[in-house]
Each structure stands twice: as C-alpha cells, then as structure tokens.
C-alpha positions as CSV (number, residue, x, y, z in Angstrom):
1,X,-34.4,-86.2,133.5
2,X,-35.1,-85.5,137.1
3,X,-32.6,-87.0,139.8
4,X,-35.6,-89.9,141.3
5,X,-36.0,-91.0,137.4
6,X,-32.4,-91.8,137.4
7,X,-31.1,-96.1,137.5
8,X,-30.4,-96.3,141.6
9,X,-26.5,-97.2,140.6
10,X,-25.9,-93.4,138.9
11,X,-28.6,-91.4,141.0
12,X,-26.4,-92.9,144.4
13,X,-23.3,-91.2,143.3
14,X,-24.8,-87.5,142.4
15,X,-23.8,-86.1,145.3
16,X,-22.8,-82.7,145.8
17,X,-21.1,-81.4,149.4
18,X,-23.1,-83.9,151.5
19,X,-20.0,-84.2,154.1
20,X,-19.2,-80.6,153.8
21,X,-23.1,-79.6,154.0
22,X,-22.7,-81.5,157.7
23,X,-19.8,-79.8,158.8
24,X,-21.5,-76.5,158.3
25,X,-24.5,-77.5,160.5
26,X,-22.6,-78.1,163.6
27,X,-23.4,-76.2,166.6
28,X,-23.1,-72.7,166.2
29,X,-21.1,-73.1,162.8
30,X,-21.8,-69.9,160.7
31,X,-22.6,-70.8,157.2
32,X,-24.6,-69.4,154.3
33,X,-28.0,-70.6,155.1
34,X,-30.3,-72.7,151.8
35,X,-33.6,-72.3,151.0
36,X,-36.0,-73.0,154.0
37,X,-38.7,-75.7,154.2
38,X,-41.6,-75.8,156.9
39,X,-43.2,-79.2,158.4
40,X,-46.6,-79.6,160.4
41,X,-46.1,-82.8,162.7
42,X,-48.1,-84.0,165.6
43,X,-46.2,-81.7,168.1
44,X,-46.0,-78.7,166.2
45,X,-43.9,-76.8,163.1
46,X,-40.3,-77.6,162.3
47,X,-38.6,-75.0,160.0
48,X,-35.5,-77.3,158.2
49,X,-33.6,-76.3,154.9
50,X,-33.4,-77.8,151.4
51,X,-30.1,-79.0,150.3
52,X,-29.3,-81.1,147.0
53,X,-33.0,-81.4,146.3
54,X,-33.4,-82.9,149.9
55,X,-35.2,-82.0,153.0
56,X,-33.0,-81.5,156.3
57,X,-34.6,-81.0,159.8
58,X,-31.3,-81.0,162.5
59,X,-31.8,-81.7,166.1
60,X,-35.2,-82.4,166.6
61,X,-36.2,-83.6,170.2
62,X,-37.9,-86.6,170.7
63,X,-37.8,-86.7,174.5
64,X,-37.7,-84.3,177.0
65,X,-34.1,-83.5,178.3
66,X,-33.0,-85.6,181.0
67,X,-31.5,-83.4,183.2
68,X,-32.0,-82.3,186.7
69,X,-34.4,-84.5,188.2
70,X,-34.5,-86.8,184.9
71,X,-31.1,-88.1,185.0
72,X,-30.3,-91.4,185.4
73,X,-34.3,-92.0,184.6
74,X,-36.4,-93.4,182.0
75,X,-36.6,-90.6,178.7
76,X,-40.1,-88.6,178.8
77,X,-41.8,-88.5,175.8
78,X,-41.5,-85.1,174.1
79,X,-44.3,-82.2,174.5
80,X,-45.8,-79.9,172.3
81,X,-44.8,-76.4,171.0
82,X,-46.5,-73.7,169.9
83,X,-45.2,-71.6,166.7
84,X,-42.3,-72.8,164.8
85,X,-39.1,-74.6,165.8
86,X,-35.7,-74.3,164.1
87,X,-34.4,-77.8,162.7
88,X,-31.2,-76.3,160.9
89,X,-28.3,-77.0,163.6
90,X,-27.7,-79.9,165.2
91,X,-27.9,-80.6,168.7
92,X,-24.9,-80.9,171.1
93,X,-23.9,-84.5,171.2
94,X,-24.4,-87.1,174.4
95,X,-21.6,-86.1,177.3
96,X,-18.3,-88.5,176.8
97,X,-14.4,-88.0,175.9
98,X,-13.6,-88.9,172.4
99,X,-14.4,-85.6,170.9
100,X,-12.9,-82.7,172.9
101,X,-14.0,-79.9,170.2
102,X,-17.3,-80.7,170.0
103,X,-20.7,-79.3,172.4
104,X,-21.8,-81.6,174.6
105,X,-24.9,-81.8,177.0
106,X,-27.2,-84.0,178.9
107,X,-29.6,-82.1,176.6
108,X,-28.8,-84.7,174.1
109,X,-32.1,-86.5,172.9
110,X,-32.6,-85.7,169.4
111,X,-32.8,-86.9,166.0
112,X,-32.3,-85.7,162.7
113,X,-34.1,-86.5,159.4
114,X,-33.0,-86.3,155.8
115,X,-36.3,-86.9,153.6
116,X,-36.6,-86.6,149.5
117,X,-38.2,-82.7,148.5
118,X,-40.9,-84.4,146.8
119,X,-43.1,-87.4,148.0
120,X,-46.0,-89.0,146.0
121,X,-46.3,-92.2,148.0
122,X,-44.9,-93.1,152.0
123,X,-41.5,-94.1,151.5
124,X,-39.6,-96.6,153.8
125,X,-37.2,-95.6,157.0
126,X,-34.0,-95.8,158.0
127,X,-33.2,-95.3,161.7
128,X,-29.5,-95.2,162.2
129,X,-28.1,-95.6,165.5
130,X,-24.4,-94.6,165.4
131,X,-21.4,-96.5,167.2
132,X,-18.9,-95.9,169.7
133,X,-18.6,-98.3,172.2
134,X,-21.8,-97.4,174.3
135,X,-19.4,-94.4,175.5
136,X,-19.1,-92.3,172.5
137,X,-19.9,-91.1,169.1
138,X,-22.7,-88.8,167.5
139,X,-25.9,-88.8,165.2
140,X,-24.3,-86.4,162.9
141,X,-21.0,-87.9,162.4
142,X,-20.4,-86.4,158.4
143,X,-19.9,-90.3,156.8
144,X,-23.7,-90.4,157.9
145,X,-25.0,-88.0,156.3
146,X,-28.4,-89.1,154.9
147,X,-28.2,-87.5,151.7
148,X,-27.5,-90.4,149.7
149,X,-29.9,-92.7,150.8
150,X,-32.8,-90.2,150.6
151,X,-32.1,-89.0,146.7
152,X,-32.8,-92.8,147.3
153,X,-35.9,-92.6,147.7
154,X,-35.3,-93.3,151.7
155,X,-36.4,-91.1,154.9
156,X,-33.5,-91.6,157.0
157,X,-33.4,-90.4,160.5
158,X,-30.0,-90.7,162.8
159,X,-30.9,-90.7,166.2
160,X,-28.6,-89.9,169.7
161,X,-29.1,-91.9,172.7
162,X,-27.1,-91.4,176.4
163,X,-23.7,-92.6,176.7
164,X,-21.4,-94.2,179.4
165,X,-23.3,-93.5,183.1
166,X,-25.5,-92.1,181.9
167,X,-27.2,-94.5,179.6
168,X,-25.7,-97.5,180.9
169,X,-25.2,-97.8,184.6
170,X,-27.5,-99.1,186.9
171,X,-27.6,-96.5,189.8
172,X,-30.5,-98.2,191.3
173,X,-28.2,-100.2,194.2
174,X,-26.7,-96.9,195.0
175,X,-29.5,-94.4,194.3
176,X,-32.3,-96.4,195.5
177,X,-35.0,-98.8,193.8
178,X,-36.7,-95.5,191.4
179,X,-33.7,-95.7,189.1
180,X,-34.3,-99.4,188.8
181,X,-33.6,-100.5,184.7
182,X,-31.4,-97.5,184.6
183,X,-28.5,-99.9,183.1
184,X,-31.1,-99.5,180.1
185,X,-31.8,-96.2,179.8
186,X,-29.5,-96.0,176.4
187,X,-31.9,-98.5,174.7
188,X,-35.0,-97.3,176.6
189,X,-33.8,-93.7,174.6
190,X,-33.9,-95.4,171.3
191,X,-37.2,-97.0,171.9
192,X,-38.2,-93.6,172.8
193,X,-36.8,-92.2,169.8
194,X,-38.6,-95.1,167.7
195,X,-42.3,-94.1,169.1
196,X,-41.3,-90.5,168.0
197,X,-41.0,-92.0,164.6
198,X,-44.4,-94.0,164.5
199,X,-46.1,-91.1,165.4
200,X,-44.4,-88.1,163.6
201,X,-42.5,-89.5,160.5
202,X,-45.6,-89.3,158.5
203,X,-45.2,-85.7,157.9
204,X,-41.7,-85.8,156.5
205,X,-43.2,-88.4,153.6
206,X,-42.3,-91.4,155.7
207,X,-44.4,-94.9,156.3
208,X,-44.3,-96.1,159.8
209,X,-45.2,-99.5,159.1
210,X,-41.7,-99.9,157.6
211,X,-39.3,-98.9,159.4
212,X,-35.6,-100.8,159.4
213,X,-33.6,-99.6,162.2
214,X,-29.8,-100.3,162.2
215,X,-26.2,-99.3,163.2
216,X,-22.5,-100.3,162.5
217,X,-20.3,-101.5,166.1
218,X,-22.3,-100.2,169.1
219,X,-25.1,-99.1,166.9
220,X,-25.7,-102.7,165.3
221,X,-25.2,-104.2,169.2
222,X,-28.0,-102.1,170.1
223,X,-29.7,-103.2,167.2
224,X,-29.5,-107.0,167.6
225,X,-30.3,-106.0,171.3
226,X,-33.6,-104.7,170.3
227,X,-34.7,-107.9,168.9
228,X,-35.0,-109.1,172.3
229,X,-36.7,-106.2,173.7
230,X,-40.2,-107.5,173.9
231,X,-41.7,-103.4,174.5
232,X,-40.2,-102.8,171.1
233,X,-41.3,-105.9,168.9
234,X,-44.1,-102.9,167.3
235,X,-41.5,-100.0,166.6
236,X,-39.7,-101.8,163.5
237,X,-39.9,-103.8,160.8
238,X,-36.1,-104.7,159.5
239,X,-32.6,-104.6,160.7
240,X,-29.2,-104.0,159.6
241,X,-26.6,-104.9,161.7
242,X,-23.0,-104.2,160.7
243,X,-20.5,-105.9,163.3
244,X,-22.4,-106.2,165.8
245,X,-24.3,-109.1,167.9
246,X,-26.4,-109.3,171.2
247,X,-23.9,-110.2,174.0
248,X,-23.2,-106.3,175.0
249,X,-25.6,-107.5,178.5
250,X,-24.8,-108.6,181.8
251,X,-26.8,-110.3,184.8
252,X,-28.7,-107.7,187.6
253,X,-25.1,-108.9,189.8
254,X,-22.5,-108.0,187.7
255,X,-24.6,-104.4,187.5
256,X,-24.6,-103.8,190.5
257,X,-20.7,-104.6,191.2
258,X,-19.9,-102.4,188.1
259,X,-22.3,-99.4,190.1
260,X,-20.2,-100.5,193.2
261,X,-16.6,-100.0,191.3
262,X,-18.3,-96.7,189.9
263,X,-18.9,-95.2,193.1
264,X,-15.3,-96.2,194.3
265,X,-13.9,-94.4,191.1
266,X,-16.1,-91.4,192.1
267,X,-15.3,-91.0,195.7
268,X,-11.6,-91.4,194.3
269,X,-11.9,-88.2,191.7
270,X,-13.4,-86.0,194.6
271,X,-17.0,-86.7,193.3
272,X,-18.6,-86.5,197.1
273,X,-21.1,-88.7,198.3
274,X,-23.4,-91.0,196.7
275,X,-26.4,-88.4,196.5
276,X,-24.2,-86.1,194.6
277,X,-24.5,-88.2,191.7
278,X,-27.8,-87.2,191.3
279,X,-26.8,-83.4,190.8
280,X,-23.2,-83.3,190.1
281,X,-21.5,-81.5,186.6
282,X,-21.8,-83.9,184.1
283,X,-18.0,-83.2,183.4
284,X,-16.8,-85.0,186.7
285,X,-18.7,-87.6,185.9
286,X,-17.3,-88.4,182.8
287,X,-13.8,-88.2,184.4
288,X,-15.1,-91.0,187.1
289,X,-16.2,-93.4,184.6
290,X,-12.9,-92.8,182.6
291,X,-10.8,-94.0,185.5
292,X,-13.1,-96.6,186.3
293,X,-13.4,-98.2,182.9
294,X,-9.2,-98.1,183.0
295,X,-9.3,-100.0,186.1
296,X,-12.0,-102.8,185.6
297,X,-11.4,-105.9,184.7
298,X,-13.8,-106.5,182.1
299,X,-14.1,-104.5,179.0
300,X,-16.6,-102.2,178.5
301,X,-18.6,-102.6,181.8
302,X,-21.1,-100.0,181.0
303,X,-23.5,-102.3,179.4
304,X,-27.2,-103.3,179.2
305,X,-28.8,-105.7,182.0
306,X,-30.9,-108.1,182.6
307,X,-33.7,-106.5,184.3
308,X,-36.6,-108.6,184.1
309,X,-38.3,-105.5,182.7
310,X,-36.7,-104.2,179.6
311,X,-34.7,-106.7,179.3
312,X,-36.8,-110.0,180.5
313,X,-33.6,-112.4,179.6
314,X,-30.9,-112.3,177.5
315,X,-31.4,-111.0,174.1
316,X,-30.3,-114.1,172.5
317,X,-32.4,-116.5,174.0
318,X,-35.5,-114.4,173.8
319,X,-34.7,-114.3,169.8
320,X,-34.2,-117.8,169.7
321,X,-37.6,-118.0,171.5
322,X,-39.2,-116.0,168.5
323,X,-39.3,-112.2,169.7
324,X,-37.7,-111.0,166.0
325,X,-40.3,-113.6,164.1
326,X,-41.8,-111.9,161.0
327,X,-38.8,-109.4,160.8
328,X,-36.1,-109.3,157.8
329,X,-32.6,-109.3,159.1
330,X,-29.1,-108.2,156.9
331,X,-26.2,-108.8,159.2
332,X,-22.6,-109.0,158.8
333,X,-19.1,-108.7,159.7
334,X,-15.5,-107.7,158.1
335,X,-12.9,-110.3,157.9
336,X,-10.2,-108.2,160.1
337,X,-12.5,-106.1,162.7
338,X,-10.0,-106.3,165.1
339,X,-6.8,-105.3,163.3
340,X,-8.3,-101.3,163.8
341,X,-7.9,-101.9,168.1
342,X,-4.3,-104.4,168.4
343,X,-2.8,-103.2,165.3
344,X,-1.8,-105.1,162.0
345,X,0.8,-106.8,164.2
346,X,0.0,-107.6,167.6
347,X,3.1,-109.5,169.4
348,X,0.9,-110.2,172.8
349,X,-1.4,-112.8,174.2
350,X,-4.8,-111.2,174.2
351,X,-5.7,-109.5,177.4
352,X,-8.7,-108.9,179.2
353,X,-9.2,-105.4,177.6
354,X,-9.2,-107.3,173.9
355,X,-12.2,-108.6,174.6
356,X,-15.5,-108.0,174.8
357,X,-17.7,-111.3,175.4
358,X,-15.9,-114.0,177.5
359,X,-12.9,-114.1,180.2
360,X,-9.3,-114.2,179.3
361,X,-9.1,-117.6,180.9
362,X,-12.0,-119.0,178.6
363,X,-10.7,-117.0,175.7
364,X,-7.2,-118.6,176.3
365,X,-8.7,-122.4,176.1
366,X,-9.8,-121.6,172.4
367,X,-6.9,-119.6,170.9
368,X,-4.5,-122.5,170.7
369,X,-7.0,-124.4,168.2
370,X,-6.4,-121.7,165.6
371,X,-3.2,-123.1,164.7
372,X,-4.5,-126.3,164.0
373,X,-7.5,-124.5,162.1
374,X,-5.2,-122.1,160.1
375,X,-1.7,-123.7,159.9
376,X,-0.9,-122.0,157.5
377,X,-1.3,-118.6,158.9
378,X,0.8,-116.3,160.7
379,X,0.7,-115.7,164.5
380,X,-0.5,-111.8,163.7
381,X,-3.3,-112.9,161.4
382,X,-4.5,-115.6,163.9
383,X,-4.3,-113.1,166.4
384,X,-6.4,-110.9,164.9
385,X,-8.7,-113.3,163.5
386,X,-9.3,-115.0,167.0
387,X,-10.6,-111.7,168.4
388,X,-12.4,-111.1,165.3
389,X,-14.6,-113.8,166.1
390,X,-14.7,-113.5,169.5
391,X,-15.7,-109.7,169.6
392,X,-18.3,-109.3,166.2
393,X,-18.2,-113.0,164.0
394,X,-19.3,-115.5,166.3
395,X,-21.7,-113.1,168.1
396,X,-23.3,-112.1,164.9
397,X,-23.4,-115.6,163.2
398,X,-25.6,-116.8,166.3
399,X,-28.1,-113.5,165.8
400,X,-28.3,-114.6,162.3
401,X,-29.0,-118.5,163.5
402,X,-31.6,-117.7,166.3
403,X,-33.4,-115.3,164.2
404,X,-33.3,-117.9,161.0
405,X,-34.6,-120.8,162.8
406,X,-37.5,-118.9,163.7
407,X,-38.3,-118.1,160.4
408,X,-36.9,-115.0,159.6
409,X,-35.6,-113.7,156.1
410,X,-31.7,-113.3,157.1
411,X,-29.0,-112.0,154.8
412,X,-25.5,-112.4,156.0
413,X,-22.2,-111.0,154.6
414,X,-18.8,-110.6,155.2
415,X,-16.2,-107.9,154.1
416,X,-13.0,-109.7,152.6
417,X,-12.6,-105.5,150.8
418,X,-9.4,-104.6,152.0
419,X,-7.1,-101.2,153.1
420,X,-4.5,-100.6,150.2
421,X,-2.5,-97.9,152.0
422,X,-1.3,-96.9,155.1
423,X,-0.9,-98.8,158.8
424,X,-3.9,-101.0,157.9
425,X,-3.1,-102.2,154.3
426,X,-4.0,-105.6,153.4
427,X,-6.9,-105.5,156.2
428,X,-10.4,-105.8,156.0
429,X,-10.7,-103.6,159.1
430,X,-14.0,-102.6,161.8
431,X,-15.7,-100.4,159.7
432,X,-14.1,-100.2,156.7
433,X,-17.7,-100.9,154.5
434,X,-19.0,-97.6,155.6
435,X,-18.0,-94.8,153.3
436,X,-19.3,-97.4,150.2
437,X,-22.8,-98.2,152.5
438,X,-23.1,-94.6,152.6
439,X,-23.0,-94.1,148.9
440,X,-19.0,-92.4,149.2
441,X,-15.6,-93.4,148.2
442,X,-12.2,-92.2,148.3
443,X,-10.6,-91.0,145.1
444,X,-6.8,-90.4,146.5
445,X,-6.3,-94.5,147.2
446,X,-4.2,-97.2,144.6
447,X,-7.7,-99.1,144.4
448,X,-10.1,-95.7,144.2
449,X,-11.9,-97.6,140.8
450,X,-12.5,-100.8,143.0
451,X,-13.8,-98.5,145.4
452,X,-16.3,-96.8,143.3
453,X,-17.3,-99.7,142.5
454,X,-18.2,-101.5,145.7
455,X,-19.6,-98.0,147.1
456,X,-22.2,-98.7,143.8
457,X,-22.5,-102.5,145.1
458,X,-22.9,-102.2,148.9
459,X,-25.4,-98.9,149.0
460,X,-27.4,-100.1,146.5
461,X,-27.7,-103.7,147.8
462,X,-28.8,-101.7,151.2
463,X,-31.3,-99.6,149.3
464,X,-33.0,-102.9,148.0
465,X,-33.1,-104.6,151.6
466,X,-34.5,-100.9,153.1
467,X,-37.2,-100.7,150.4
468,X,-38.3,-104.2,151.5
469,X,-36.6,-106.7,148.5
470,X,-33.9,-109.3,148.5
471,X,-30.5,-107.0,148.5
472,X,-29.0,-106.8,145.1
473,X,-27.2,-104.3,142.9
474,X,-25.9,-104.9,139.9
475,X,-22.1,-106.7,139.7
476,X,-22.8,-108.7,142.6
477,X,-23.9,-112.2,141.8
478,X,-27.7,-113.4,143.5
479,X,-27.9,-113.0,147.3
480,X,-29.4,-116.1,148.7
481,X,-31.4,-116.0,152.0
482,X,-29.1,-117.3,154.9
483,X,-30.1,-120.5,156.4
484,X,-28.3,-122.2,159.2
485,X,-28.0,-125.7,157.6
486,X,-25.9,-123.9,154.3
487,X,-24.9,-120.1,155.9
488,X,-25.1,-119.1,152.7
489,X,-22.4,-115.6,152.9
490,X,-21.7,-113.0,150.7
491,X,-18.3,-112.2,150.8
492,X,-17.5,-108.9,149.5
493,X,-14.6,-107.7,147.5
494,X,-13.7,-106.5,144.1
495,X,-14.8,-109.4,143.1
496,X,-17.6,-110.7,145.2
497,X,-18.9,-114.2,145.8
498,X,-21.3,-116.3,147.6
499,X,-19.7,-119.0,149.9
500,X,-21.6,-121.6,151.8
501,X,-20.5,-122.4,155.4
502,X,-16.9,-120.5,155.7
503,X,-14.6,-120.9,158.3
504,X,-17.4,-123.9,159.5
505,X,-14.5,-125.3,161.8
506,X,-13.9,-122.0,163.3
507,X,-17.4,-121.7,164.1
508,X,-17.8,-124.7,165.8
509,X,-15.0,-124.3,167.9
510,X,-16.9,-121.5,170.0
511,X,-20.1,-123.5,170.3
512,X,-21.0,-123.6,173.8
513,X,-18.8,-120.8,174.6
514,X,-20.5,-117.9,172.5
C-alpha cells in the first residue's frame, strides 16, 4: 500500500528525519545530498530534492531583495531567471537578535515549499507565516517542517517577511514622505509573498483558488491582520490563527513618536545622522532598535499602522465591516499563554512590558475583578490568566465574533493540554499545540501516549479545515461552527470536549476595553 492510500491518522505519523532533514539544509550545512527534482514555474527552473517521497524547493525568492536603495521600501515583485536555480538550502533568515548562530541578511525574502512527489489533481495550500514577536524568528524553524502535512496531501509553503525596523517602522517622518506605509512593509512582504503563490504554486501541484494562510503568535497576528487588508481580500481563502488576534496596530501618531524614540536610540548607539539610516550596516541597526525597545514604554512598538493605505482602519473594524466575508476561519488560544513570558509563578503586579494591547493603568482597573470571577483561584493562576486574556483570548475571541457575524464559517478552540514536566508543568503554555499541529510528539515525557494521541487529533483536525471540510479527526467529539450567541469551543485535552460560552464573565469584563 502506497503512503497517500494510507487512513490520514497512520499516514500523519510515518515520518522519517523530517526535523533532522531541516537541520541539514541550513545555510551552508554540508550534508549528503537526495535525489534531485526539477520544476518549470512562471519565472524560470527551480532544482529542489526529494526527501520521504516529498518534494523540497528551499529559499526560493519571491521579491527582489530589499537592500540598498530598497530598504525601508515596498518589496518588488521578483524577476525572471534564465537556466536553473538551486532550491536545496535555505536562505539566511530576516536581520534580528534571537539567534546569534544563524546567517542573517536583508537578503531575506524567500519562501520555501514542501509539495507531495506525485500529484493527480491541484491540492490545497498552506502558507505559514512563523512567529516571533514581529522582531524575530525564521521560515525554516525545524518544528515546521512541512513534511507531515504534505504526505497529507497539502502544498505547504513557509514564508519570511522583514523584522523589527525594518518591516515595521515608519521612517517616513524621518526619511521623508517616499517611505510613507513603511510601518507595513512586514505585511506588504507577505502579500508579496502571497501573489508569488497565485501565480507560481501551480507548478509545484498546488491550487491557488485555495489557499489558507496562517501562523501561531506573531504569525497568527499577522494573519488576523490580513483580514483587514482590503489589497489582500483575493490572495486567500482560509485562516488559521493560533494565539493570535488583530490589535498588533497603532494610529499614524503613535508611528511616528515610536520613529522619533528610534532616531534618539540611534543617535545614542553612534548611528550618525538621520540619512545614514538609509545606508547604514544592518548590524547597528539592530543594536538601535534593541535599546530602544528596552526603553519604550509600550511593548512591542514596532508594529503595523494605520495608514489609510494598506491599512485603511483598524483591522478589526474593517472585519466587522465585512472585509473576511466568504472566508473560513479556525482560531484559537491555550489556556496559560502567558505562563511561557512571567513564569509559573509571577509575585508582581503586571507591568507595562506584560502587555501587549492596553495601558497598565487600564489593565489595572480590570485585574481586581478576577478575584471575584475566580475566587477560588490562586493569585499566580489569576495572574497569568489575566494576561492570557489580555495579550491572545480576548483579542482572538473578538476576530472570531466580527468575522462570525458577517457570516463566516468560524471554528474556535482552546488548549486546556497541559506540560507534565519541568518549569512549566501543569501549564497549558504559548505554543505548546505545535509539535502535535505539526504531526510530532515527544516520546521522553510522563504523558508521551496522551501526546501521540492529541498530535493524531490536532494535525488531522487541521488537515480537514486545510482541505476545505469542518475540522475533525477521529477521538474528538463533532466540532460545531462557532457562533457568537453560543461560542461554541473546543477545548482540547486528553480528553477533549465542546463547551459553550466559557469563561462568559471573563469575557464580558473586557468589553469596551478590548
């Protein structure tokens, strides 16, 4: 029996050396090279390799690169080449700090695609845009690898976009009115990447008219982000949002006294004037925008904007208005999110770089209400539950309600899965769903069986929602559509269930504030 003709629960868990196959691709890794494969798209031939029955193309360019006279601008669509381009390493990944021993570059605008060997129909896509805060991370972190979901019958592409400054500060006030939007140039990147798609994902076996883009933290923001993008409305077709929400955007003001407390942070680390922005080593920029995001008082000030362009209004409202009608949405969050950033025991008062959406001062009104919402509960787990909702529930659960009353076919879950080991045990933590969504588990933990057996669930329920159906794998009970009269919520665990309106009185407490 071939590995296609396979029942989706076994074929998922097949895998052979996926994360160890992605390791070997890095930049100028040496490794014993597979059998080769050869692809004619629009733009010319990409040479990729075979691996586990599964085509691999690395670090293919969808824009030009945006350096030199580029930076800080709107991506360039991506020429032609003649003869045949290598697609077996992965490009450097977008300049930023979190990753010391890995190649970085303002070269960074590439994408990489895992497709089945063999394709007798067009099969659905999967554009993952990875996390990290809008200031880090990688499309070819190794839990991503797109093996899984293509022996899946899936082409999935991951997809890089610029980071920090450079793909989300708006230089315009200090660099003139040209570099106008540039606050957006992160999610004007992705769109980029997305048109690349349409136009070239035919030739790995792929169907542009459905496409489901999604992402997990930053990557699901940006997501839920580009449901409000009105240029964008024709790139996709679905979403899957893990943790994230729409509220990572500010007003044209608050952009331009972020580029203000940039230029101050610059002149302060010996950067030189304002026109050596344009032309300086990426390097010293990075070190500005490090000891200017220590010193603001907001967290995470590189953000989106509110151009009027790109951004017309606020992501949020222009959902709410109808911009995601006629698209499927599958959103959710995990209990504990925020126990991975203050710890499984924070002793302090939240401060201003706990949050991510309103003011201390507005967040401090609503924290005293938890105890008379949870009395029962301890100070930590209020703590953390409070900036749970604050950073990823609330946010989401109001994606999920402006897209539903609109219309749209909305899924929502929640992780209640918890860590059985180690600093985080007994927490349902940020990101703790996405070794099972990727189709992998660990084997070394007390729970590995449970494990096993929500990695079968969770990809398989993704698989389903991809390929254009309700999600559902076997061993969870029947996923109801999400509407906001019932939010109707799967909460996953070793034992999963479907709850209607949870934490209702938590929820209500943030209306009008989120």
């Amino acid at each position: 029996m071939s590995l296609s003709a396979l029942p989706l629960t076994r074929r998922s868990f097949l895998r052979t050396s996926a994360l160890a196959t992605a390791v070997l691709h890095l930049p100028g890794h040496a490794f014993a090279a597979p059998p080769s494969t050869t692809v004619h798209t629009p733009l010319g031939n990409l040479r990729g390799t075979v691996e586990n029955n599964i085509r691999v193309f690395r670090g293919i360019p969808f824009a030009e690169p945006p350096v030199g006279e580029r930076r800080f601008r709107a991506p360039v669509a991506k020429g032609s080449w003649t003869g045949v381009r290598d697609a077996t390493e992965f490009a450097a990944e977008a300049w930023q700090t979190m990753t010391p021993d890995i190649n970085k570059s303002e070269d960074c605008l590439y994408l990489n695609i895992w497709a089945p060997e063999r394709v007798d129909r067009p099969l659905p896509v999967f554009v993952y845009i990875h996390g990290g805060g809008f200031t880090g991370g990688r499309s070819f972190d190794p839990l991503t690898n797109g093996t899984a979901f293509a022996q899946d019958g899936i082409v999935l592409v991951t997809v890089a976009y610029r980071l920090g400054v450079f793909g989300f500060l708006d230089v315009s006030p200090l660099l003139g009115p040209t570099y106008a939007a540039s606050a957006n140039n992160g999610v004007r990147d992705l769109m980029q990447a997305l048109r690349w798609v349409q136009q070239n994902i035919r030739a790995f076996g792929g169907d542009p008219s459905h496409v489901t883009i999604g992402g997990q933290s930053a990557g699901a923001k940006l997501s839920d982000i580009l449901m409000g993008v009105p240029a964008a409305r024709s790139l996709f077709h679905q979403v899957i949002s893990e943790s994230g929400g729409a509220e990572r955007v500010q007003s044209l003001a608050n952009a331009t006294a972020v580029a203000q407390g940039f230029l101050k942070s610059w002149q302060q680390t010996g950067g030189g004037d304002v026109a050596s922005l344009k032309t300086a080593d990426p390097a010293k920029l990075i070190s500005a925008q490090q000891q200017f995001i220590e010193e603001w008082p907001q967290h995470f000030p590189l953000r989106c904007e509110i151009d009027g362009t790109v951004l017309p209004q606020k992501p949020i409202e222009a959902i709410r208005n109808g911009s995601s009608k006629g698209k499927r949405l599958l959103l959710g969050t995990n209990r504990d999110e925020s126990a991975s950033f203050v710890g499984p025991h924070p002793t302090k008062d939240a401060l201003a770089a706990d949050l991510g959406n309103v003011p201390v001062e507005t967040f401090a009104k609503i924290y005293p209400e938890y105890e008379e919402i949870y009395p029962d509960w301890t100070k930590e787990q209020r703590r953390i539950r409070s900036l749970t909702a604050e950073e990823y529930w609330v946010p989401s659960m109001r994606v999920a309600e402006a897209h539903a009353l609109n219309g749209g076919e909305t899924y929502v879950y929640r992780t209640d899965f918890v860590e059985t080991s180690g600093r985080l045990k007994g927490d349902a933590y940020h990101g703790i769903e996405m070794p099972e969504v990727w189709g992998t588990w660990r084997k070394d933990v007390e729970n590995a069986a449970a494990e096993q057996k929500l990695a079968a669930e969770l990809h398989t329920a993704w698989v389903h929602f991809i390929k254009g159906d309700a999600p559902f794998a076997e061993g969870l009970p029947n996923w109801p559509r999400w509407t906001p009269g019932n939010r109707e919520t799967m909460l996953l665990s070793d034992n999963s269930k479907v709850e209607t309106k949870p934490q209702e009185a938590e929820l209500r407490l943030w209306d009008g504030v989120l």
